[in-house]
C-alpha positions as CSV (number, residue, x, y, z in Angstrom):
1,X,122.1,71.3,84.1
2,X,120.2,74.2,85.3
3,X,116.5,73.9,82.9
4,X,115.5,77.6,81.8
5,X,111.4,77.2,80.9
6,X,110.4,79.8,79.0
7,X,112.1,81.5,76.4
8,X,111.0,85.3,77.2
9,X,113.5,88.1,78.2
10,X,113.4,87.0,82.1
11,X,114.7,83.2,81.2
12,X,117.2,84.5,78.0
13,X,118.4,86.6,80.6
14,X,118.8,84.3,83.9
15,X,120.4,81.6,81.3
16,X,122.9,84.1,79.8
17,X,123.8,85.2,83.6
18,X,124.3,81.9,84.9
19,X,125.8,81.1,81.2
20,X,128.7,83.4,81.6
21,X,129.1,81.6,85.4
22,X,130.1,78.6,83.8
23,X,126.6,76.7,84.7
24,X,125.2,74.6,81.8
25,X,121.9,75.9,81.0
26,X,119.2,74.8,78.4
27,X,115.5,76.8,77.8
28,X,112.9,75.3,76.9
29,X,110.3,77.3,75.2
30,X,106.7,75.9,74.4
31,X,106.5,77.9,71.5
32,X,108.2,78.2,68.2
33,X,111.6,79.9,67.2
34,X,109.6,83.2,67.2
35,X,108.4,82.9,70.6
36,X,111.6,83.9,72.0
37,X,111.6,87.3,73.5
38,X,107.6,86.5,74.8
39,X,105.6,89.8,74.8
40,X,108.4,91.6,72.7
41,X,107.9,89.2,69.5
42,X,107.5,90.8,66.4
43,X,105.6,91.4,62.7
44,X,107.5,92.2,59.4
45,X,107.2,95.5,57.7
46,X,107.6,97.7,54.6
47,X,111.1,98.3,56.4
48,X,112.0,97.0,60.1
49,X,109.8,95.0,62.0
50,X,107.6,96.2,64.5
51,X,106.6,94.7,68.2
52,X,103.3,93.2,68.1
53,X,102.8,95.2,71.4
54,X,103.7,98.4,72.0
55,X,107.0,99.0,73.9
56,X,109.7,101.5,74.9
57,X,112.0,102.5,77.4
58,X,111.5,104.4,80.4
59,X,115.0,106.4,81.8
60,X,114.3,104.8,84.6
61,X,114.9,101.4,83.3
62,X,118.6,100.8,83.5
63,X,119.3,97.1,83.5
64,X,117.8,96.6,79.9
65,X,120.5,99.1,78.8
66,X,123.3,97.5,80.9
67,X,122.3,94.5,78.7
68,X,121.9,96.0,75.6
69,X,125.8,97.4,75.9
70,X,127.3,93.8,77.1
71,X,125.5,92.4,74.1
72,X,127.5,95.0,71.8
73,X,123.6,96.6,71.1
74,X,123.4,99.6,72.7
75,X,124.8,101.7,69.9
76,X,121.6,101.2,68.9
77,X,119.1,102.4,71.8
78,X,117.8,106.2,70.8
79,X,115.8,108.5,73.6
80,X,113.3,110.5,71.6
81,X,110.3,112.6,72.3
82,X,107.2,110.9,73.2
83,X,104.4,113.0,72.8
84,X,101.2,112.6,74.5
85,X,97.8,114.2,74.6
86,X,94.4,113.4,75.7
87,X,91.3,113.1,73.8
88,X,88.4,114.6,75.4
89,X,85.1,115.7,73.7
90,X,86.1,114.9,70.2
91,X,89.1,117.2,70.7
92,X,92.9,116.2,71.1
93,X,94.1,118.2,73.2
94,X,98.2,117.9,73.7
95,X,99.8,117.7,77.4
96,X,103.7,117.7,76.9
97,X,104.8,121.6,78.1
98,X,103.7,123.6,80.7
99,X,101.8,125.6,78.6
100,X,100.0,123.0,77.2
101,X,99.2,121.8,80.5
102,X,98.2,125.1,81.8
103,X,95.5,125.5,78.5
104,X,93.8,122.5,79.1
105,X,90.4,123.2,79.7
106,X,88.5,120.5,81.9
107,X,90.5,120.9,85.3
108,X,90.9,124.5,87.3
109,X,94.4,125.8,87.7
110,X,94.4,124.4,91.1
111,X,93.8,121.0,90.3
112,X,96.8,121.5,87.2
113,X,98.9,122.9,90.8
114,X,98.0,119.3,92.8
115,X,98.4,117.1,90.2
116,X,101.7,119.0,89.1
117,X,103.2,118.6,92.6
118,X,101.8,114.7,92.9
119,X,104.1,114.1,89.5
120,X,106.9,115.9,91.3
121,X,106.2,113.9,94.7
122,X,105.5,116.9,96.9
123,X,102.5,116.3,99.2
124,X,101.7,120.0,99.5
125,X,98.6,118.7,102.2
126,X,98.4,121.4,104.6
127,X,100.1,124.4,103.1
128,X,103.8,123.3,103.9
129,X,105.7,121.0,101.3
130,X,107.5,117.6,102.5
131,X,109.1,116.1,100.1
132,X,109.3,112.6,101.6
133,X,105.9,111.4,102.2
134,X,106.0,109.2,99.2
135,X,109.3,107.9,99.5
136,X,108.3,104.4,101.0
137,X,105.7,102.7,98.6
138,X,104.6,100.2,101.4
139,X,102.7,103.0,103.1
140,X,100.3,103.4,100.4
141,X,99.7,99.8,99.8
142,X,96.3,99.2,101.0
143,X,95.1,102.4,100.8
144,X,92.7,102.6,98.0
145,X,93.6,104.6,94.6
146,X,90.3,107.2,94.7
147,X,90.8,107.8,98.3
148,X,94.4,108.9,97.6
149,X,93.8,110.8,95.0
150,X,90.7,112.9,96.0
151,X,93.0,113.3,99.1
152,X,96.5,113.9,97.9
153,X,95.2,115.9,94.8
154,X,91.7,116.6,94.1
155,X,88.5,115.4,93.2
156,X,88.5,117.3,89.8
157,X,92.0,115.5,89.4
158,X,90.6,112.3,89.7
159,X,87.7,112.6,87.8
160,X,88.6,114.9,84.8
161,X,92.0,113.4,84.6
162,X,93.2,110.0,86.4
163,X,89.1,108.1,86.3
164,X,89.3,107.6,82.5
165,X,92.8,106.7,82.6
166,X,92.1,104.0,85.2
167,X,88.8,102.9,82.8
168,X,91.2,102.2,80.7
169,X,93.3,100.0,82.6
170,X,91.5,98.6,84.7
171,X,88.5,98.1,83.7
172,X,85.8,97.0,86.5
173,X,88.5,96.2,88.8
174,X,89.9,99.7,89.0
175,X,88.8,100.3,93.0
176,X,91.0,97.3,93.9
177,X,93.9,99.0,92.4
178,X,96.3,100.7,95.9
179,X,97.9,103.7,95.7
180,X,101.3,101.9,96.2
181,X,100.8,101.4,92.7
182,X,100.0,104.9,91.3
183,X,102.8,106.4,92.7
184,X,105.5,103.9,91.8
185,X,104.5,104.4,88.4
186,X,105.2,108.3,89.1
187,X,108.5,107.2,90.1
188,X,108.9,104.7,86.9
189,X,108.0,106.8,84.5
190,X,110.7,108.5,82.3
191,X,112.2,112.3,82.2
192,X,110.2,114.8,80.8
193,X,111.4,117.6,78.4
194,X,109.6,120.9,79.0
195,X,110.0,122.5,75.8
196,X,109.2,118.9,73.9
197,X,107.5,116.1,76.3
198,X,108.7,112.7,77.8
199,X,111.7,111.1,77.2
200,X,111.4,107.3,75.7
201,X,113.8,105.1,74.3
202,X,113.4,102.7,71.7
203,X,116.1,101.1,69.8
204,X,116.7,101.5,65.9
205,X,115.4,98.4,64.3
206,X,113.0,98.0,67.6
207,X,113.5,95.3,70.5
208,X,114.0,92.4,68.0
209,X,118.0,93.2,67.8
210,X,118.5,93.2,71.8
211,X,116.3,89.8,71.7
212,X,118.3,88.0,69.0
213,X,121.3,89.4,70.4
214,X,120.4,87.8,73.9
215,X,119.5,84.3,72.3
216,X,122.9,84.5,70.3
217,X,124.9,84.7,73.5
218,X,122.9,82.2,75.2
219,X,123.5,80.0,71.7
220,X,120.6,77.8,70.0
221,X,122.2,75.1,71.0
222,X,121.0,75.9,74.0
223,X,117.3,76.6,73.2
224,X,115.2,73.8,72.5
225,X,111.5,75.3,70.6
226,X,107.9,73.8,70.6
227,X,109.4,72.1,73.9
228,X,106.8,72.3,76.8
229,X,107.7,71.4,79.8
230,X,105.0,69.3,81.2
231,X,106.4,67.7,85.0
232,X,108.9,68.2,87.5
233,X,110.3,65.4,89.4
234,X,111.1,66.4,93.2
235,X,112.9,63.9,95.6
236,X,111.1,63.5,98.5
237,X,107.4,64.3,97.1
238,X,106.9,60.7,97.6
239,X,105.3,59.6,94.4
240,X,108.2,60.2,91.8
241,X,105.5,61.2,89.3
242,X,106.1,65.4,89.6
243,X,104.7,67.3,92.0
244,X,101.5,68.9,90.5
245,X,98.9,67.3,93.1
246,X,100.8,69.3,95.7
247,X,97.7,70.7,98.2
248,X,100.3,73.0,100.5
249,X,102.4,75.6,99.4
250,X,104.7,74.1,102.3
251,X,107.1,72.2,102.5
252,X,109.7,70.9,105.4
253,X,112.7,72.1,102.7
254,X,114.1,68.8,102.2
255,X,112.5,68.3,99.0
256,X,114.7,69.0,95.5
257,X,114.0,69.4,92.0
258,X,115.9,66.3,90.0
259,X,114.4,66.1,86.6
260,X,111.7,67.7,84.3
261,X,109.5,66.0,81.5
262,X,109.4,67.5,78.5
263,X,107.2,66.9,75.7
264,X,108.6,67.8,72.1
265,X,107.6,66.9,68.5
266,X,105.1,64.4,69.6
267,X,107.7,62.7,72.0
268,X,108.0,62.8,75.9
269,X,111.3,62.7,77.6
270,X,113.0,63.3,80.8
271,X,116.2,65.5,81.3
272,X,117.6,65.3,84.9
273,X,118.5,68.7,86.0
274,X,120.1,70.6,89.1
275,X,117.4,73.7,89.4
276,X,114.3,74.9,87.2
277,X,114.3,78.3,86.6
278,X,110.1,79.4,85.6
279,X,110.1,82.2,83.7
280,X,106.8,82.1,82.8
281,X,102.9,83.0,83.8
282,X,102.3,81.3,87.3
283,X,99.4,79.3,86.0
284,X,102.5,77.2,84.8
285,X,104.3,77.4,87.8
286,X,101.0,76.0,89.7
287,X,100.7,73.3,87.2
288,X,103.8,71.8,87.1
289,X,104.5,72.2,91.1
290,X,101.1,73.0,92.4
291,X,102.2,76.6,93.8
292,X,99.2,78.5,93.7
293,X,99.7,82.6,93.0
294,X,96.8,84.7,94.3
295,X,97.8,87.8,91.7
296,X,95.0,88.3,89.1
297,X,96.1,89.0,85.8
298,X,94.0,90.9,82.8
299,X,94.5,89.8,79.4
300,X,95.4,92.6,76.3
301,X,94.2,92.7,72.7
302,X,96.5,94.8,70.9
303,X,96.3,95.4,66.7
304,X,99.0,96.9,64.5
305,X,96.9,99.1,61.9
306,X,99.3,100.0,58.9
307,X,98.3,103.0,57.3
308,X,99.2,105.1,54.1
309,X,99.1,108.1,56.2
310,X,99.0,109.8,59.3
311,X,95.9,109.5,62.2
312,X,97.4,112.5,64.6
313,X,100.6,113.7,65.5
314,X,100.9,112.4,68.8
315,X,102.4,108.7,70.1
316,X,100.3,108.1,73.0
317,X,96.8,109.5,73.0
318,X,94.7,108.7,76.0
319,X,90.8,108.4,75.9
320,X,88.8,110.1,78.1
321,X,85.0,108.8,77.1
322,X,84.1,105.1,76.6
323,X,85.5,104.1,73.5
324,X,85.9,100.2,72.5
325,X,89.7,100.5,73.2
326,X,91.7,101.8,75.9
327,X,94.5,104.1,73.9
328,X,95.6,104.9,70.6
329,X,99.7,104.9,70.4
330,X,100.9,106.2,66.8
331,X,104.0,104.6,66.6
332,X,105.4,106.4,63.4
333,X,104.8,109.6,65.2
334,X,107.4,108.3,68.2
335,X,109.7,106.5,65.7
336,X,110.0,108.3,61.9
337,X,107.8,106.3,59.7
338,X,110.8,106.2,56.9
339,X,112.0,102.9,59.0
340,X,108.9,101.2,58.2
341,X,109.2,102.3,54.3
342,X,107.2,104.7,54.5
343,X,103.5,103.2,56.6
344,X,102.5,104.6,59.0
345,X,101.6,102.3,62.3
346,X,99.1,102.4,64.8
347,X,98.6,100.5,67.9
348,X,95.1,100.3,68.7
349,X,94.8,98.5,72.6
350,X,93.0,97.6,75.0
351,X,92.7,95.0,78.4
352,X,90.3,93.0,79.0
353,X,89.4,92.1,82.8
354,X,86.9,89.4,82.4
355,X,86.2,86.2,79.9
356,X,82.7,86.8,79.3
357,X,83.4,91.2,78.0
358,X,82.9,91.2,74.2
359,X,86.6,91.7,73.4
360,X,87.5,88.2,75.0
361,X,84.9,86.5,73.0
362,X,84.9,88.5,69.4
363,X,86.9,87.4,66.3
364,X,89.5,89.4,64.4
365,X,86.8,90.8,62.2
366,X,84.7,91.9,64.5
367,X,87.4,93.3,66.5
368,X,88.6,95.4,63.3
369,X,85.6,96.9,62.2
370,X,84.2,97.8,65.8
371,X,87.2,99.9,66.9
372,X,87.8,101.2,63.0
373,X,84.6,102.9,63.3
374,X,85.4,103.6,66.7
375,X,88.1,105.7,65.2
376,X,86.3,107.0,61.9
377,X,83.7,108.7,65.0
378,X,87.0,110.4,66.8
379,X,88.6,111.3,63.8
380,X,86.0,112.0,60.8
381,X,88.8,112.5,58.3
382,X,90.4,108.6,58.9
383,X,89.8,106.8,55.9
384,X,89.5,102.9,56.0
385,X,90.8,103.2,52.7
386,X,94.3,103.9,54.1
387,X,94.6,101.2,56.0
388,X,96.6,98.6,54.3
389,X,96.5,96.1,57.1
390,X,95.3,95.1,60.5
391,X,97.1,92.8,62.4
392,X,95.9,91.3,65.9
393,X,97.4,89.9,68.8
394,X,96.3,88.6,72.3
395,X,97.7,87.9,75.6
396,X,95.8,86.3,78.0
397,X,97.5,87.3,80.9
398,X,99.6,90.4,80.1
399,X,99.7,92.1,83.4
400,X,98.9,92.0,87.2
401,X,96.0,94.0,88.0
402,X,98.0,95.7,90.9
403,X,95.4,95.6,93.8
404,X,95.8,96.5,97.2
405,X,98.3,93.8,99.4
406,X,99.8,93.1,95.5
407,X,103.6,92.9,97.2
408,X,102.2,90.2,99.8
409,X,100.8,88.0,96.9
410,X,104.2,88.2,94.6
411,X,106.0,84.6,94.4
412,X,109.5,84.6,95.8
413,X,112.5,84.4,93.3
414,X,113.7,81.0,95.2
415,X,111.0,78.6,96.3
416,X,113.0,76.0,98.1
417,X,111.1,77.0,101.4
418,X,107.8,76.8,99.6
419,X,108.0,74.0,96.8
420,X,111.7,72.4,96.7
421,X,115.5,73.1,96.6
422,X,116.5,74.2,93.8
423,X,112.9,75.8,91.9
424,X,112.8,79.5,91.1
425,X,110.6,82.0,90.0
426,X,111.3,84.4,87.3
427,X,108.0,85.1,85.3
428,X,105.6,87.9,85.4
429,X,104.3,87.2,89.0
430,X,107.4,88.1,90.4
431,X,108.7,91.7,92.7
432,X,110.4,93.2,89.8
433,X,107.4,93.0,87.9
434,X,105.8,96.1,90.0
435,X,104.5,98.8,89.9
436,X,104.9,98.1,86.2
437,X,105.7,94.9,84.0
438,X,108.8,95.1,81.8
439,X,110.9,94.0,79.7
440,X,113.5,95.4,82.2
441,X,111.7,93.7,85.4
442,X,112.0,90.7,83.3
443,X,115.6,90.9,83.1
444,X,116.0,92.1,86.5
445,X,113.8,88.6,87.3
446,X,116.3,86.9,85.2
447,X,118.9,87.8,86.9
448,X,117.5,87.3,90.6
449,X,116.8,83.8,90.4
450,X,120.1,83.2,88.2
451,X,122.2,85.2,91.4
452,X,120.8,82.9,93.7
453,X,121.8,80.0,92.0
454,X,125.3,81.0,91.9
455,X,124.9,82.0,95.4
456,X,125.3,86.0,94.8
């Protein structure tokens, strides 16, 4: 028996994989029933439920959709127009068509021109065009993401437009962030209209029928809840008792997974097993095995603002001044707020990069009325009376902050070499995880470690 722990979209998907190879497969998810699906669980609505952190498709994210059409979902998965603008100076201004673009006041025509050609990847450096200077990430992975930018653009590029956008992100840690990074997001990112905007998909009734979809294929039965996996058992370690008290992140390869402990409903139990599939932070990789992951990881705080009418009418507005939050996305302005009976949804987000910033430390209350304000300043016709509800949710560790030398510290898909035969790696500390966590570099994780226990 092959033991799946953790019950997001990268384990669902490595246990369906191996699943429909014949393999006997069980996931064990710490959490409840709701759990399943990690980042991409939900909240009820007036009408379908909504993602308790923003998400959508990017064109360039095919493997989700390859699922979504085995499962029988992708009927279901619609591209629509994601419009995006940038606040600036208590005005909104849009950024979707050219013209847009071109009226935007606090960059010169020339910076529009570099920035332009970096989104197309042309380095235009020198007065003649090559079109394949940005082809191999790996050249721009320790070089740092002002340097590039003031080089490869401009400086009014990276402060009037890319700065704020990496305050956002990033936080204090935004000068450790490499270039590598920057431009594989340029490459992620979707296709872009130029008479509407970007391209996103998102699928009618949101994620939550791809994820129960997923778990139905992989059957319950085959899904144990509030089941945390506590200890592996590795022939060889020498002390039978697991192998979290490992102090090398070497090993001579003879050593194998056997058996995992798992504590459930107040009871502890051990399952032999064949492999361990983690599909989970790699906090819990490094305390069940000792396997220590050098990728830092910021934390998100993300609320869900239901609303009796509109704020804007754009999805994604970035900030460009220092606001309590890092981005407002209207949802109901992406999706048609008639599938929510009628609300009107807000995400109101931010990362957090450190324990000790206020947003790590403050309560729900606080939270809400700091950032409501926040928004009553922007936007002095928002009413708190229209909102109906605000509903908050934190990750600890949501994403890698992609520093410079972030492909050197991912943790390989198999760690037989590095821990014992038979242990993979499929959570969000993995290669298909960058430049951008997903819920399609989770299945593409799934599907890695799952291939290589079938010997794909």
């Amino acid at each position: 028996m092959i033991a799946i722990v953790g019950g997001g979209i990268a384990g669902l998907a490595a246990a369906r994989r191996l699943r429909s190879n014949g393999r006997e497969v069980t996931v064990y998810e710490a959490g409840g029933e709701d759990a399943l699906g990690g980042l991409a669980r939900t909240y009820g609505t007036a009408g379908d439920d909504i993602e308790q952190f923003y998400h959508h498709l990017s064109k360039s994210e095919e493997t989700i959709v390859e699922l979504a059409e085995e499962l029988g979902v992708g009927d279901r998965l619609e591209w629509l127009v994601g419009k995006n603008a940038y606040y600036v100076d208590g005005v909104v201004h849009p950024l979707d068509t050219p013209w847009q673009i071109l009226a935007y006041p606090h960059m010169s025509v020339y910076d529009k021109f570099r920035l332009g050609m970096l989104t197309l990847e042309i380095d235009v450096r020198g007065g003649i065009p090559s079109f394949d200077t940005y082809d191999d990430l790996a050249d721009f992975e320790d070089v740092p993401i002002r340097e590039f930018l003031v080089e490869h653009t401009s400086r009014g590029v990276y402060e009037n437009f890319f700065e704020p956008l990496l305050d956002a992100k990033f936080g204090s840690r935004k000068d450790d962030v490499s270039a590598a990074w920057l431009l594989g997001r340029v490459k992620f990112r979707g296709e872009r209209d130029l008479l509407r905007g970007e391209i996103l998909g998102y699928f009618d009734g949101g994620f939550a029928p791809v994820i129960d979809a997923l778990v139905d294929d992989v059957g319950m039965e085959n899904v144990e809840t509030n089941a945390r996996v506590v200890d592996l058992d590795i022939d060889g370690a020498g002390d039978g008792e697991g192998d979290g008290d490992r102090e090398s992140n070497e090993t001579d390869g003879a050593d194998a997974v056997s058996a995992i402990t798992v504590e459930q409903d107040g009871e502890t139990r051990t399952e032999a097993v064949d492999g361990v599939v983690v599909a989970t932070m790699p906090n819990v990789l490094e305390g069940l095995t000792g396997y220590a992951c050098d990728i830092d990881f910021q934390g998100a705080v993300c609320a869900v603002v239901t609303m009796e009418e509109p704020l804007t009418d754009t999805y994604w507005l970035n900030i460009a001044h220092d606001a309590p939050f890092g981005a407002l996305i209207e949802h109901t302005n992406f999706v048609p707020p008639e599938r929510y009976g009628g609300d009107h949804l807000l995400y109101v987000a931010s990362y957090v990069q450190t324990e000790d910033e206020w947003l790590a430390t403050a309560d729900e209350e606080e939270i809400e009325d700091r950032w409501l304000d926040h928004v009553a300043e922007m936007f002095p016709d928002f009413s708190r009376d229209a909102v109906t509800e605000f509903r908050l949710a934190r990750a600890p560790r949501a994403a890698p902050v992609y520093e410079r030398g972030y492909l050197d510290l991912v943790v390989p898909y198999d760690l037989g070499d590095e821990v014992a035969d038979g242990l993979y790696y499929a959570g969000m500390a993995s290669e298909a995880q960058y430049p951008e966590r997903s819920l399609n570099g989770g299945v593409v994780a799934g599907y890695e470690c799952a291939n290589r226990i079938l010997g794909n």
